[in-house]
KELOPA-440391 format. One line per 3 residues: for each residue x negated, y, z negated of C-alpha. Coordinates in steps of 0.05 Angstrom, whole numbers. Example, Ala and Ser with C-alpha at 12.3 -4.5 7.8 and 13.67 -1.06 7.14 Angstrom:
2
-246 -90 -156; -273 -21 -143 .
END
This chain:
436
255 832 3; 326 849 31; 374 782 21 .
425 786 63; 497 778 38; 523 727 71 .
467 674 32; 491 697 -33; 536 649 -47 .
489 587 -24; 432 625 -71; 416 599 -146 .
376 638 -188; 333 607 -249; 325 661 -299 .
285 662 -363; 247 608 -374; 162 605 -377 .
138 598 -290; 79 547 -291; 63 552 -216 .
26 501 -200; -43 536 -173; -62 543 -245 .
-53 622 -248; -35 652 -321; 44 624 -331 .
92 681 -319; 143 686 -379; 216 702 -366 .
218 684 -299; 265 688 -242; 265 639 -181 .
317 656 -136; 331 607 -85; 369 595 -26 .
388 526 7; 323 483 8; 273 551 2 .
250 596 -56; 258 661 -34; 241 710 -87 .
196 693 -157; 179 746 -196; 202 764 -268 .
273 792 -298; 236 856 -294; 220 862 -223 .
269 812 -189; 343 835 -183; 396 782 -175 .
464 794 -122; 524 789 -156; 550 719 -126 .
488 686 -145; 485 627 -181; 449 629 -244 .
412 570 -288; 385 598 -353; 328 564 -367 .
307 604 -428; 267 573 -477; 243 533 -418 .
172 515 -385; 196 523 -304; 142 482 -251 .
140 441 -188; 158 379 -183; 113 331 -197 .
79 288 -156; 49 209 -175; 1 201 -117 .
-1 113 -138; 57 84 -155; 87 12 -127 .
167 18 -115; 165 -57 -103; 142 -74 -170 .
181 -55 -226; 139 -75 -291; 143 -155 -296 .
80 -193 -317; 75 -237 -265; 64 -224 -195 .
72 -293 -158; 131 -301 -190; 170 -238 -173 .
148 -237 -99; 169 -298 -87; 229 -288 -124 .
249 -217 -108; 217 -204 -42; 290 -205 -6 .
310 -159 -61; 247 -106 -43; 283 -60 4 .
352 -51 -12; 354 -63 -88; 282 -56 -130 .
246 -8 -85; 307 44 -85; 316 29 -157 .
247 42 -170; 251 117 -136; 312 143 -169 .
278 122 -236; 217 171 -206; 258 231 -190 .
296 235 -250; 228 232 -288; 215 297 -252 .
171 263 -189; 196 295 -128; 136 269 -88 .
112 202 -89; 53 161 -62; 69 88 -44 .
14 51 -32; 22 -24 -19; 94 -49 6 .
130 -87 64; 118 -43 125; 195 -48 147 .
215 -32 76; 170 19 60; 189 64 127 .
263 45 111; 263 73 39; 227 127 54 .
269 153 114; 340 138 68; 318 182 17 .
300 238 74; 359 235 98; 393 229 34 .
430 162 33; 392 145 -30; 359 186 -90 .
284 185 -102; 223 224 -82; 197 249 -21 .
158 192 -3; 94 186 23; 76 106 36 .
26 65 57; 62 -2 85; 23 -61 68 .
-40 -55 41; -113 -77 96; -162 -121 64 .
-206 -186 84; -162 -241 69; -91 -228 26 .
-86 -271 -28; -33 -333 -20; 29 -309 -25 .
26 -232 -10; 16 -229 64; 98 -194 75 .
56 -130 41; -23 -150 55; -56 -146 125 .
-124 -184 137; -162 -165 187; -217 -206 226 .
-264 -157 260; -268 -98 292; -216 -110 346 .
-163 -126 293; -186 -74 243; -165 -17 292 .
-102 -60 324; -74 -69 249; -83 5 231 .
-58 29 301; 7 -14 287; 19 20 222 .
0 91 248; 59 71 298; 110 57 249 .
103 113 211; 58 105 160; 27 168 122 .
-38 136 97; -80 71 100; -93 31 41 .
-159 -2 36; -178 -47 -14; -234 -106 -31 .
-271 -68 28; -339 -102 -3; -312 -165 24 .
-315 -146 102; -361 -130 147; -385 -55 145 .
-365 -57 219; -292 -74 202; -294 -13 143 .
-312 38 190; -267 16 249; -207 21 195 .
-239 93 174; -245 118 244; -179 95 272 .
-139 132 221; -173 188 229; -155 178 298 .
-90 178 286; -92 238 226; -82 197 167 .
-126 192 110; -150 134 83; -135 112 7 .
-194 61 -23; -194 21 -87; -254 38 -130 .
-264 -24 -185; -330 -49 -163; -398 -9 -146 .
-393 -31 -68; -329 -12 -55; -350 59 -84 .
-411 55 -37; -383 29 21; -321 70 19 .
-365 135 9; -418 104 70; -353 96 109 .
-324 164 106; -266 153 58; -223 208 34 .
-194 184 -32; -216 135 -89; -162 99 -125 .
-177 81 -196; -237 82 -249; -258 9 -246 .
-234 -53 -285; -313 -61 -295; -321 -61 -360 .
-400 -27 -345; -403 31 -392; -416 83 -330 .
-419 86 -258; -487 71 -230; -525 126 -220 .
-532 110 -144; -459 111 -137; -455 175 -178 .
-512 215 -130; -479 181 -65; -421 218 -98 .
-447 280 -124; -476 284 -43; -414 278 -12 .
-373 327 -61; -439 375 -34; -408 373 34 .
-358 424 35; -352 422 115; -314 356 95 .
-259 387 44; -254 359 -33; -281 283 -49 .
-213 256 -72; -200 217 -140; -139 185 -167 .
-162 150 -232; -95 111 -261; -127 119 -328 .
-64 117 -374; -50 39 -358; -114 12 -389 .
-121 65 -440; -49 70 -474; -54 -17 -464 .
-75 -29 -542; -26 29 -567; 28 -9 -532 .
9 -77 -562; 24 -41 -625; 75 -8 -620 .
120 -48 -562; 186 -6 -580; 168 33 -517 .
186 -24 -479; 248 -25 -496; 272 53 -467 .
330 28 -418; 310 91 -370; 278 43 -330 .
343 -10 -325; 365 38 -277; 394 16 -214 .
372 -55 -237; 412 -114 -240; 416 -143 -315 .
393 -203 -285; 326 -168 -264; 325 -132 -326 .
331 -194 -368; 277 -227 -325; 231 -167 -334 .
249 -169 -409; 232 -243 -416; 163 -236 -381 .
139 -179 -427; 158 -205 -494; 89 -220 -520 .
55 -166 -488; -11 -180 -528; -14 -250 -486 .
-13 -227 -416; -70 -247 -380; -66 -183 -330 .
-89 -137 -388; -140 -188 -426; -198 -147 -415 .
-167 -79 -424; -195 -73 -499; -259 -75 -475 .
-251 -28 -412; -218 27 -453; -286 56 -484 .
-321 64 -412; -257 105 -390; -272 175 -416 .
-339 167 -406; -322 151 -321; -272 202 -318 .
-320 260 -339; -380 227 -291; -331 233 -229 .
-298 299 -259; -363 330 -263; -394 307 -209 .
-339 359 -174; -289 303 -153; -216 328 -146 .
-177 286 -185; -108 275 -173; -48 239 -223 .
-38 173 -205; -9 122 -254; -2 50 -217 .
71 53 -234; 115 -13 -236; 42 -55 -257 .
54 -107 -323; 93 -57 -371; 83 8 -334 .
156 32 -316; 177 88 -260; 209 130 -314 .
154 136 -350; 86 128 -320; 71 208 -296 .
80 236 -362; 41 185 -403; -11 199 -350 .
-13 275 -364; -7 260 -435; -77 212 -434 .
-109 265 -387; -95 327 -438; -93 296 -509 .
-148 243 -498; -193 275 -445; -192 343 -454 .
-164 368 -385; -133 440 -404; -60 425 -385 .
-57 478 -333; -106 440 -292; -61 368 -304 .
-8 399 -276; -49 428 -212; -74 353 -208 .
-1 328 -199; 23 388 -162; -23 429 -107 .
-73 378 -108; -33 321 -86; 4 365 -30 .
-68 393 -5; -88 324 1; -27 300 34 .
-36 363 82; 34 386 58; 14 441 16 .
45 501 62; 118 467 43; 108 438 -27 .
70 430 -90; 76 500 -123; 129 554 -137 .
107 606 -83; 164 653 -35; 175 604 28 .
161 535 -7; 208 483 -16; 250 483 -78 .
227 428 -121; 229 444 -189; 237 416 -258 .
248 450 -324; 234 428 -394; 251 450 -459 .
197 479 -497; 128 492 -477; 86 444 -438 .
25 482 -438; 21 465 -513; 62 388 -519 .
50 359 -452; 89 312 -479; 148 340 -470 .
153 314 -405; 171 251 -420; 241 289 -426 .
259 328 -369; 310 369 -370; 323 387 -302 .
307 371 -238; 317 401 -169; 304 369 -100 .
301 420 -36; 341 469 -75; 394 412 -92 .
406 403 -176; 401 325 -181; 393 322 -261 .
410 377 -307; 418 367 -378; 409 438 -392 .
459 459 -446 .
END
């Protein structure tokens, strides 16, 4: 490839450090990325690569180099407080100009570049989203819902749930937030409607080419959802069953058969019920300020207050009995030849933004046995396939956006090393570098 000179000076050049790519190829070891405004031009290795004079060059020696990460479930609007009533009625004027923006930067300086909203006020979540694009405020590239479709929303919630009542409104509610700007549908409790009103949901986003995101807890909505013609599965059930019925898993197994359809989705949100008794335990995680970011101390202090006997909450009461059917449902769906995707629920009871993806990689590798190259494909190409994005993002490939992040040491053998990152680059722009 010829570079021409005049891009030399707007070109940076990462040099040295271990590429993980993101496909899940062998890792390429002292790599050079050379990039150029918002686009990798050139990867390849100090070897074969040769860098202009006028370059800019990051050493990232000693480093593991890969894409930025994606969380395909996180909730901007919820930032970790125990009690849900509470903080939307107390916060919901707060949502789009204080928590929700708060709640990306915290994400992109963990190393997510790419986010997945999925349940918000519609005007908020479009807002947000189109602030960061156009770079008002730091966070993610974000990829939202608006407010999540069910049956009935519970008192309280309807600013962020939409019921629907029948065909006729099924379609009119999705159309509206196909309108606005959405890049998904959220579907949830679909067991409690008519299968009339899940299919009219299904088929109208399609309609409109977006894909449509489904909670998973309970047997029916698994069937339904599948019966319907859904795309992607959120979650692996706060059932505390020991497996998923073997109907469910050969209405599965059928539909993963169908490769005219693409990949049978998964995002399973594992780490939140499985980490839940290590926490309980050892509560001095709670108390890593990375996610007082951007916060008011009077939010922070309310958060604080709501979480200090985190063995009492009465969201996570059943969690100790859940946790032992978890490994056994992740390798049912994983085998079964579902593409699973990381997805962590981020800003639930004690879950924070700056710290949700990597606990979630961590649970995948060290307790289920993923080999960490595919963990990082499941929260890099595999969320930008899904999202239909994967020509601009999710790996480190000549053409492709820059998002990267760098850590020191190697990944492939501590995963958990990302709960540190080092540095992180957005289109081609450094926003964090604590490289030395």
């Amino acid at each position: 490839m010829v570079i021409p000179a005049l891009l030399f000076s707007q070109t940076k050049a990462l040099v040295g450090g271990t590429l993980i790519d993101g496909f899940g190829n062998a890792p390429i070891k002292n790599s050079v990325i050379l990039i150029e405004g918002e686009t990798i031009l050139k990867v390849g290795t100090v070897e074969t690569v040769t860098i202009p004079d006028g370059v800019e060059i990051i050493s990232t020696e000693g480093m593991s180099v890969l894409p930025g990460l994606w969380d395909m479930h996180v909730h901007l609007m919820i930032t970790g407080h125990s009690d849900y009533a509470y903080w939307d009625k107390t916060y919901l004027p707060l949502f789009q100009n204080v928590i929700m923006p708060a709640s990306a930067h915290q994400l992109l300086l963990a190393g997510v570049t790419s986010a997945r909203d999925l349940g918000g006020p519609l005007e908020s979540s479009i807002d947000v989203k189109e602030r960061i694009n156009q770079g008002e405020i730091p966070g993610p590239t974000l990829y939202v819902s608006g407010p999540f479709i069910q049956k009935k929303p519970y008192p309280g919630t309807e600013a962020f749930r939409w019921g629907v009542n029948g065909e006729k409104d099924a379609r009119a509610k999705v159309k509206k937030l196909a309108d606005a700007g959405v890049d998904c549908i959220k579907l949830i409790d679909q067991d409690e409607m008519t299968f009339e009103e899940i299919t009219s949901i299904v088929d109208e986003a399609h309609k409109n080419n977006l894909k449509v995101v489904a909670h998973s807890h309970r047997p029916d909505e698994i069937r339904l959802g599948l019966k319907a013609g859904v795309d992607n599965f959120e979650h692996t059930g706060l059932s505390s069953a020991p497996r998923y019925p073997e109907d469910v898993m050969d209405l599965i197994k059928e539909r993963t058969a169908k490769m005219n359809l693409g990949p049978l989705y998964w995002t399973p949100t594992i780490e939140v019920l499985f980490n839940h008794d290590y926490v309980i335990s050892n509560p001095e995680a709670l108390d890593n300020t990375s996610w007082h970011l951007g916060l008011p101390d009077s939010i922070v202090n309310d958060i604080k207050n709501s979480i200090k006997t985190p063995g009492e909450l009465p969201y996570f009461q059943l969690t100790s009995i859940r946790k032992p059917t978890l490994k056994t449902k992740f390798d049912q769906l994983k085998n079964a030849g579902v593409v699973m995707m990381i997805g962590t629920d981020s800003g639930v009871p004690m879950k924070f933004h700056s710290q949700s993806t990597w606990n979630e990689l961590d649970v995948w590798v060290s307790e289920l046995g993923v080999p960490p190259l595919e963990a990082i494909k499941s929260a890099t190409y595999w969320p930008s396939k899904f999202m239909g994005v994967e020509e601009k993002v999710g790996t480190l490939t000549e053409g492709k956006q820059a998002d990267i992040i760098a850590v020191k040491g190697d990944v492939l053998r501590y995963i958990s090393l990302l709960q540190n990152v080092n540095f992180v680059m957005k289109k081609g722009q450094v926003v964090k570098n604590n490289l030395p």
